[in-house]
C-alpha positions in Angstrom: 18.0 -32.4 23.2 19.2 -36.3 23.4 22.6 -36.1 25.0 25.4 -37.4 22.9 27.1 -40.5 24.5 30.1 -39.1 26.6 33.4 -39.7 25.2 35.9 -42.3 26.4 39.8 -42.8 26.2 40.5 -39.0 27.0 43.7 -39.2 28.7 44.2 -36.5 31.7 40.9 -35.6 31.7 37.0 -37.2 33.4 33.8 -36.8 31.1 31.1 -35.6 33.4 28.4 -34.4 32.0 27.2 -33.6 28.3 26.5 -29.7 28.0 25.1 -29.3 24.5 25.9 -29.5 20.7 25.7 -27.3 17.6 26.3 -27.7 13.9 29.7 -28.9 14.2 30.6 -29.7 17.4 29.7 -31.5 21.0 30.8 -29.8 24.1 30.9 -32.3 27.4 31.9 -30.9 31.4 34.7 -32.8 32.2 37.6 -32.7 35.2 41.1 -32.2 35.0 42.4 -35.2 36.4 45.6 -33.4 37.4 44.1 -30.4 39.1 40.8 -31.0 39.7 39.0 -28.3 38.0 36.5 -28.3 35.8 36.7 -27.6 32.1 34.8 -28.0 28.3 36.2 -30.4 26.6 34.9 -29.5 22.4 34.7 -32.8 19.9 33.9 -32.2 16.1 30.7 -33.8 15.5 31.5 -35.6 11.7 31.5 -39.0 13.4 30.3 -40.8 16.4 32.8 -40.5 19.7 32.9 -44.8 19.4 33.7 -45.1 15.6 37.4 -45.7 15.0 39.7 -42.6 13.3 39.1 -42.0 9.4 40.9 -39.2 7.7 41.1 -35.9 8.9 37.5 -34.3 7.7 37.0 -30.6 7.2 35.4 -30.6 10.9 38.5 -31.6 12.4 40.4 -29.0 10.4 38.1 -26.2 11.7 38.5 -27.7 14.9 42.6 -26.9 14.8 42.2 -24.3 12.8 39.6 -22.4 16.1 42.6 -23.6 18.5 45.3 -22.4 16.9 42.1 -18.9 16.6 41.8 -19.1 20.2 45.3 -19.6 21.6 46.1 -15.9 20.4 43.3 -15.0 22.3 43.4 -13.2 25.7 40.7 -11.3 27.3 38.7 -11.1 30.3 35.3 -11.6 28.1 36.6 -14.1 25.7 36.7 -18.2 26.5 40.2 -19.2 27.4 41.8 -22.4 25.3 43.6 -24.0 27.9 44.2 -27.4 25.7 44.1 -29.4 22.7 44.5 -33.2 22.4 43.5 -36.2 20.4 41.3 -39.2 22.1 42.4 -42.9 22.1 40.0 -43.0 18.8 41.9 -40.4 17.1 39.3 -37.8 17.2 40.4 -34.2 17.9 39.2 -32.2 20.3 39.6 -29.0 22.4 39.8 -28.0 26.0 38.6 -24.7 26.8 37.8 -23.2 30.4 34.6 -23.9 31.8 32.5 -21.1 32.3 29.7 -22.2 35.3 26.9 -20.1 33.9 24.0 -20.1 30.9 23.8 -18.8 27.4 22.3 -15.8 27.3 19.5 -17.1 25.1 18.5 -19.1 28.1 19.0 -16.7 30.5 17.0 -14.7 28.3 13.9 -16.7 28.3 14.3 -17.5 31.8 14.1 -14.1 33.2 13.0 -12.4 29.9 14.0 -8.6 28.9 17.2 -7.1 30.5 16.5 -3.5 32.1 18.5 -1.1 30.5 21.2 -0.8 32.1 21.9 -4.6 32.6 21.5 -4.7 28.9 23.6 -1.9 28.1 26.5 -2.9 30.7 26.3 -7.0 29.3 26.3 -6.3 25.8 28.7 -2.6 26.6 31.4 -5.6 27.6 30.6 -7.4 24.4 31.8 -4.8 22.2 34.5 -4.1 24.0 35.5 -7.6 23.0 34.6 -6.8 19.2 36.5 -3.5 19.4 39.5 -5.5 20.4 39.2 -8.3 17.9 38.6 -6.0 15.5 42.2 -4.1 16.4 43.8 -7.7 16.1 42.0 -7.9 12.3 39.8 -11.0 13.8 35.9 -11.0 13.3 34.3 -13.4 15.3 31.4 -14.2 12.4 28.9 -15.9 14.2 28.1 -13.8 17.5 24.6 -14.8 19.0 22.6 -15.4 22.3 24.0 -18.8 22.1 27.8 -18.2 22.1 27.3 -15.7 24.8 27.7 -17.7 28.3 26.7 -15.1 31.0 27.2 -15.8 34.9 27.1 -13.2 37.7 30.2 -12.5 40.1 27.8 -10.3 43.1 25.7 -7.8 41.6 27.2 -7.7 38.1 26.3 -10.3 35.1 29.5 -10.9 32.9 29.4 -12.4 29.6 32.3 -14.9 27.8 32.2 -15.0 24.4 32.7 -18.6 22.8 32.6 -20.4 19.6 35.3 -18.8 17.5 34.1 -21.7 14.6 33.2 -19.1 11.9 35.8 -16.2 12.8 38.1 -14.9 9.9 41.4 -13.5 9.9 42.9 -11.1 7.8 45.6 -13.8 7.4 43.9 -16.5 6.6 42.8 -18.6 3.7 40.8 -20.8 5.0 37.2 -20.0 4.6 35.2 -20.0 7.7 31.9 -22.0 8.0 28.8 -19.6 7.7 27.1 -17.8 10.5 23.0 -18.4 11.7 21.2 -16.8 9.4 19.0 -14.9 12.3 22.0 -13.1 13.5 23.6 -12.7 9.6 24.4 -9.8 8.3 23.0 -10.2 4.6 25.9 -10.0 2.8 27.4 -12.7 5.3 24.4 -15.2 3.5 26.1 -14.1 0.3 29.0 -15.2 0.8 31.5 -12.4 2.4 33.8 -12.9 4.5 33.3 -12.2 8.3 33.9 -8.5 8.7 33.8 -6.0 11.6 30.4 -4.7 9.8 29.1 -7.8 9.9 29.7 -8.5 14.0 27.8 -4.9 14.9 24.9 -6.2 13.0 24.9 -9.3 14.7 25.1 -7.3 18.1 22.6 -5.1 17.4 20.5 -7.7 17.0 21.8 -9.3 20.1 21.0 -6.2 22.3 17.6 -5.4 20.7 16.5 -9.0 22.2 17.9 -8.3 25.3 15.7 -5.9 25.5 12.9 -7.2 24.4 13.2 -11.1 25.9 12.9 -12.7 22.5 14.7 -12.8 19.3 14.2 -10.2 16.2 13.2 -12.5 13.6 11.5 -14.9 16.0 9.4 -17.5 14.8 11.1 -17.9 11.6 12.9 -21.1 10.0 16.5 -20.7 8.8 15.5 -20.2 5.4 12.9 -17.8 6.0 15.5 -16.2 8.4 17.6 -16.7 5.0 15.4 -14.7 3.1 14.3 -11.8 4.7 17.8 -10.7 5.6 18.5 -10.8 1.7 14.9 -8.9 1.4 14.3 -5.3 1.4 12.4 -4.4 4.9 14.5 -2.8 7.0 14.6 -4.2 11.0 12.2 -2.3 12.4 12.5 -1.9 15.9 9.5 -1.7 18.5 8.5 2.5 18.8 9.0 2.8 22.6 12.9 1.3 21.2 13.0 3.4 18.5 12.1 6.6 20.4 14.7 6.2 22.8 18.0 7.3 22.2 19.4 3.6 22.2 17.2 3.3 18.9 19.2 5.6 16.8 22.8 3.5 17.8 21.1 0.2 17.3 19.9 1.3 13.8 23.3 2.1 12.5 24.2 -1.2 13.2 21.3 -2.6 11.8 21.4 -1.3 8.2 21.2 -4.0 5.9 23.8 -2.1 3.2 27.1 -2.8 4.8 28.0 0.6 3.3 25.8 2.5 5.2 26.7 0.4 8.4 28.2 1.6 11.5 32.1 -0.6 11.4 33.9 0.8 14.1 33.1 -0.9 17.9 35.3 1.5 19.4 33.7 4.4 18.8 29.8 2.5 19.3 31.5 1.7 22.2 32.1 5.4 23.4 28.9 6.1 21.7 27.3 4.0 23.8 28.5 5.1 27.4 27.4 8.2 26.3 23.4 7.6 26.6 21.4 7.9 29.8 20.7 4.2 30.0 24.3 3.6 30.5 25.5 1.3 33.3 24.5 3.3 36.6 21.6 4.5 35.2 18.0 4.0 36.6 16.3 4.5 33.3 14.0 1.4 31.9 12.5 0.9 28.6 9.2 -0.4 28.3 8.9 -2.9 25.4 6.9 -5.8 26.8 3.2 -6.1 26.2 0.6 -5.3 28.6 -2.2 -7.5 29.9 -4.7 -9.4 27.2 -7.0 -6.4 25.8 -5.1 -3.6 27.2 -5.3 -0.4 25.6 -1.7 1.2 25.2 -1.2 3.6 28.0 -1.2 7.8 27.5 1.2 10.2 28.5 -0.4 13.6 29.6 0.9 15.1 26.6 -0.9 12.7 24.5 -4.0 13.3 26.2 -5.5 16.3 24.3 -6.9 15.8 21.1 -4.6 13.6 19.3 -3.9 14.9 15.1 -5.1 12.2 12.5 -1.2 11.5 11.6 -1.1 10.3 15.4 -3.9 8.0 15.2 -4.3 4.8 16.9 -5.8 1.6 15.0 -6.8 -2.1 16.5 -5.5 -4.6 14.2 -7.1 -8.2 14.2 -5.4 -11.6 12.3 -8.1 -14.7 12.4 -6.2 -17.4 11.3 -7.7 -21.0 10.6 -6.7 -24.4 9.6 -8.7 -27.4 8.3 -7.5 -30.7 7.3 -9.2 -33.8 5.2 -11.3 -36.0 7.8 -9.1 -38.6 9.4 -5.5 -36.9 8.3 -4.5 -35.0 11.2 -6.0 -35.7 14.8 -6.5 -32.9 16.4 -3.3 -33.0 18.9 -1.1 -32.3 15.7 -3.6 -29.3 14.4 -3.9 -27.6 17.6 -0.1 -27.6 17.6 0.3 -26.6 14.3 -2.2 -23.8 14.9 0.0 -22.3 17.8 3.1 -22.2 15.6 0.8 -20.3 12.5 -0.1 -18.1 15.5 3.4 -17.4 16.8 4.3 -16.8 13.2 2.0 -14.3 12.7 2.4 -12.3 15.8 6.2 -12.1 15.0 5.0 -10.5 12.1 3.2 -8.2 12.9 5.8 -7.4 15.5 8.3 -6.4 12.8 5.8 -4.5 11.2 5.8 -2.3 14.5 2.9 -3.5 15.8 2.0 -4.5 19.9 -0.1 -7.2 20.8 -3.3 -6.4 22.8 -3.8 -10.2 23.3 -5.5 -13.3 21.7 -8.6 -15.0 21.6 -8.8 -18.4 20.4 -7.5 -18.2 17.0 -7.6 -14.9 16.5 -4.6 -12.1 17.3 -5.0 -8.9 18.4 -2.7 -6.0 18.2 -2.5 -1.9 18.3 -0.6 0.3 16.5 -0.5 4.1 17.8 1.8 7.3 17.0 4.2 8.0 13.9 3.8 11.2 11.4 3.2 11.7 8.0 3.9 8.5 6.1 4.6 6.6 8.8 1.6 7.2 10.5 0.5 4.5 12.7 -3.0 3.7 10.4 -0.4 3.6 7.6 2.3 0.7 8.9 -0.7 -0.7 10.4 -2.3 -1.2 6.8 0.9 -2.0 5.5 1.9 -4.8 8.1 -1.4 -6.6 7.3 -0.8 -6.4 4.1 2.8 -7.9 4.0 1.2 -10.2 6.7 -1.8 -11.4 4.0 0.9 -11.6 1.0 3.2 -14.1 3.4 -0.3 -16.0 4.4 -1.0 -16.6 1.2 2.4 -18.1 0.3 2.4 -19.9 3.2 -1.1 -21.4 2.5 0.4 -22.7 -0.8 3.2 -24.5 0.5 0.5 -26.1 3.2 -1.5 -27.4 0.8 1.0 -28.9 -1.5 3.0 -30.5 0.9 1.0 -31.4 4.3 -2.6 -31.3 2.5 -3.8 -29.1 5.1 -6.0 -25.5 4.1 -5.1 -22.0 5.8 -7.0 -19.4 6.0 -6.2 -15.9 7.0 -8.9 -12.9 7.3 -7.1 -9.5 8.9 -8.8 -6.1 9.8 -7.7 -2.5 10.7 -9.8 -0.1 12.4 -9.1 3.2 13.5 -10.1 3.9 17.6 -12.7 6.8 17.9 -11.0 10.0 19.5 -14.5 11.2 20.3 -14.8 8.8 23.0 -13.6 7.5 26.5 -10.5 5.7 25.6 -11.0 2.6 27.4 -14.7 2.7 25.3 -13.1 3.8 22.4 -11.0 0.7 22.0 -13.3 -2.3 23.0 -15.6 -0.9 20.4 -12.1 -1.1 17.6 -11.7 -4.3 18.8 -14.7 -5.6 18.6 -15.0 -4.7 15.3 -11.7 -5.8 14.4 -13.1 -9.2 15.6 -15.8 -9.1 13.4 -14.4 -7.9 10.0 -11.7 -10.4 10.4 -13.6 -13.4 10.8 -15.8 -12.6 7.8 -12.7 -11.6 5.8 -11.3 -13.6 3.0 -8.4 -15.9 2.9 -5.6 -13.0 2.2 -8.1 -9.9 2.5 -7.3 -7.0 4.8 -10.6 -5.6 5.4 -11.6 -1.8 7.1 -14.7 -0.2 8.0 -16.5 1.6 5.2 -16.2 4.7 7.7 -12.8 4.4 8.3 -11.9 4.8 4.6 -11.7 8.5 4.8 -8.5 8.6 7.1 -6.5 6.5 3.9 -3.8 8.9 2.7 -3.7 9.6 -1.1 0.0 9.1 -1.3 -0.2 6.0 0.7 0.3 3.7 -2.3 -2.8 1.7 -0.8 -6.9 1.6 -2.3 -10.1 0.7 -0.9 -12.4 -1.9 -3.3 -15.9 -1.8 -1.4 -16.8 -5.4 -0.3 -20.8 -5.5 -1.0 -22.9 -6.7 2.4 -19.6 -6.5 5.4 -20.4 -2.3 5.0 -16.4 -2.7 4.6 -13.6 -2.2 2.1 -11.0 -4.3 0.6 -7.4 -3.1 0.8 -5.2 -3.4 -2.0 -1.8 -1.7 -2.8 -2.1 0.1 -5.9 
C-alpha cells in the first residue's frame, strides 16, 4: 500500500506515521502535542491533504456525521473519539484513541486459526459490544477482520471495534455508506438498512475465519463476493465446524433469509458461554489441512466397515491456461495461474471439501462422512459440478476480455473400503490424477466402476465417455 502523504497544518497535534486507508478515509499515528500521547487522527479521503478546501462533500459529512456516532459511544471494546477538528486546509478530520495493536485480519494471517477458546473469548467480547449497540438502537453495518484492532494486555487478546462509517441509527436519516460485500448480509447488498440481523451475519462470518485462518468467501472479487451472497448456496461451513456444537450457533447467524436469522446478541451471547469451547476451555477444533497427500485421519469408531452413505471420495481440479504466442510472458501466466488455483480451491472449500494438496496445476481434495443426501460422494459430485459451471463462465470472460484460454478437467473417485487405507487412497488419487487431466474443459468425469454408488434421487446422471472407461456427470 503507497502511504498517503502525511497531513500538514493540524494544530495541537504531530503526524507520525501513516497507518492505512480504506474507501473513505486515511488514518495517520500522530502525537498530542499537549500531552504527549499517541492518537489516530481519521481524514476523509475525497481530496488530496495539499489541495485547498472545496465544499463540504458527502465524505466530509459522513465524517461528522461518525463523530457525532462515536461521541455517544462508551465501551471498553469500542474506539474512543477523543477529538474532532478542521486542518489549516479546511479538511475535516477526526481524533480517535490509538489503539497499539493489529487488525485482526493481519493478526489472522500472521498466526493463522485462533484455538477455540481464543476465538470464542475475542469474538465472545465482540458481541458483547453488538448486544449493547443493539440496546442503544445502533448497528454498526460494516463489522469485519479489518475494523477489529486486537492487542493483548498479558495472557488475554482484546479486540476494539472501529470504523462506525456505515452504522445506522434508529434516528437517523441519513443513509449510511454500504458494507464489504464479503462480510454483507444479502439483504444489506439490497439496499437495507444496517440492522442487528445484519451485524450477527457479519460475526458469524468473522468467527468462522478465526477459526479457520482465512476468510469465508476467500478468493473472490467484490462482485463475485456481490453475487453469491445474493445467490442461493447456503455458507457451508467446513464438517469438523459443522459437527461441533459451535456449528449449530454460527449457522443461525449465517442464514441468508434475515427472517430465519438469529437477531438477538444478547441471548447468542449467553448461548455462546454455554458451549464447551467457551473461554477456559481446553477444547480445539481441527479445521486446518494436513500435509500434501494426506489421507484424512480415522477415529476408532470409524474404523470398522464404513456404510456407503459414509463414503469417502478423492476429488481432483486440473486447471490450465494458454495464451496466443508472444501475449503474455510467462511471469504474468504463472501468476495468473496461482490466482485460477486459489480460486478454485476456495471453491471447493465451500463446497465442504479439504484439500489433500497440489501438484503443479492440478488440486487435490477429499470429501468423507455425511448421510443420506448429503453423503460425502454426493457434495463431492455436486461441488465439482458448481466448480465446472463457474469454470466455464470464467473461461468466457478470459477469453473475451484478456485473450487467454482456460481449461478445467475435474474427477471424483470413490476410495476402496476393501483395502489398507493409506493404499486405498494413493490408488483414488491417482486416478483422480488421471481422469482429470484427460477430462474436458467443464467435464466432471468418474470411473465407470464407481458409477454404481450414484444415488437415484441424487438429481445427477452418468453419460459413458467412449475410450477413458469413465462417465460424464451431468445434473439431470
Amino acid at each position: 500500500m503507497h502511504p498517503d502523504p502525511l497531513p500538514s497544518g493540524v494544530s495541537g497535534y504531530e503526524s507520525l506515521e501513516f497507518l492505512g486507508r480504506g474507501g473513505s478515509a486515511t488514518v495517520y499515528k500522530a502525537r498530542q502535542t499537549s500531552t504527549g500521547q499517541y492518537v489516530a487522527l481519521k481524514f476523509p479521503r475525497s481530496m488530496p491533504m495539499a489541495a485547498p478546501m472545496r465544499p463540504p462533500d458527502l465524505l466530509h459529512e459522513a465524517l461528522h456525521r461518525e463523530a457525532r456516532l462515536c461521541a455517544s459511544l462508551h465501551h471498553p471494546h469500542v474506539v474512543r473519539l477523543m477529538d474532532l477538528g478542521t486542518a489549516d486546509s479546511g479538511h475535516p478530520f477526526c481524533v480517535f484513541e490509538y489503539v497499539p495493536g493489529v487488525p485482526l485480519s493481519e493478526y489472522l494471517r500472521r498466526r493463522g486459526p485462533l484455538p477455540l477458546p481464543t476465538a470464542a473469548a475475542l469474538m465472545g467480547r465482540v458481541l458483547d459490544v453488538l448486544s449493547w449497540l443493539h440496546r442503544q438502537r445502533i448497528s454498526h453495518g460494516d463489522l469485519k477482520p479489518q475494523n477489529i484492532m486486537v492487542f493483548s494486555s498479558g495472557a488475554c487478546l482484546h479486540p476494539k471495534v472501529l470504523d462506525f462509517g456505515s452504522a445506522g441509527q434508529a434516528k437517523d436519516h441519513t443513509p449510511p455508506r454500504k458494507g464489504t460485500p464479503a462480510y454483507s448480509a444479502p439483504e444489506r447488498l439490497l439496499g437495507q438498512a444496517p440492522s442487528p440481523a445484519a451485524d450477527l451475519y457479519a460475526w458469524g462470518l468473522v468467527f468462522a475465519e478465526c477459526l479457520l485462518g482465512r476468510p469465508v468467501l476467500e478468493g473472490m472479487s467484490a462482485e463475485e463476493a456481490r453475487r453469491w451472497q445474493l445467490g442461493n448456496a447456503p455458507v457451508v461451513l467446513p464438517a469438523a465446524l459443522a459437527r461441533h456444537p459451535l456449528g449449530a450457533l454460527l449457522g443461525r447467524t449465517l442464514e441468508k433469509d434475515c427472517a430465519h436469522r438469529s437477531h438477538d446478541a444478547a441471548r447468542l451471547y449467553r448461548d455462546l458461554l454455554k458451549l464447551p469451547m467457551a473461554p477456559g476451555s481446553t477444547r480445539r477444533l481441527r479445521t486446518r489441512p494436513g500435509r500434501a497427500f494426506a489421507a484424512p485421519t480415522q477415529t476408532p469408531t470409524d474404523a470398522p466397515q464404513q456404510t456407503a452413505a459414509r463414503r469417502q471420495v478423492a476429488l481432483c481440479a486440473h486447471l490450465q491456461i494458454r495464451a496466443p504466442a508472444g501475449d503474455w510472458d510467462l511471469g504474468t501466466l504463472n501468476s495468473q495461474r496461482s490466482e485460477l488455483l486459489h480460486w478454485c480451491e476456495s471453491l471447493l472449500r465451500r463446497g465442504g471439501a479439504e484439500p489433500a494438496g497440489t501438484l503443479g496445476d492440478r488440486c487435490l481434495f477429499h470429501m468423507s462422512g455425511g448421510t443420506g443426501p448429503e453423503s460425502s460422494m454426493a457434495r463431492a459430485i455436486d461441488a465439482m459440478l458448481t466448480l465446472a459451471t463457474a469454470a466455464v463462465r470464467r473461461g468466457h470472460l478470459m477469453a473475451s476480455a484478456q485473450r487467454l484460454e482456460l481449461h478445467l478437467g475435474s474427477a471424483v473417485c470413490v476410495v476402496d473400503q476393501d483395502l489398507a487405507p493409506d493404499q486405498a487412497w494413493r490408488l483414488a488419487l491417482n486416478q483422480a490424477l488421471l481422469l482429470a487431466g484427460k477430462a474436458p474443459h467443464g467435464a466432471v468425469l468418474l470411473p465407470a466402476q464407481d458409477c454404481r454408488h450414484l444415488a437415484t434421487s441424487s438429481g445427477v446422471q452418468a453419460v459413458e465417455v467412449q475410450g477413458l472407461q469413465a462417465c460424464r456427470l451431468e445434473r439431470r
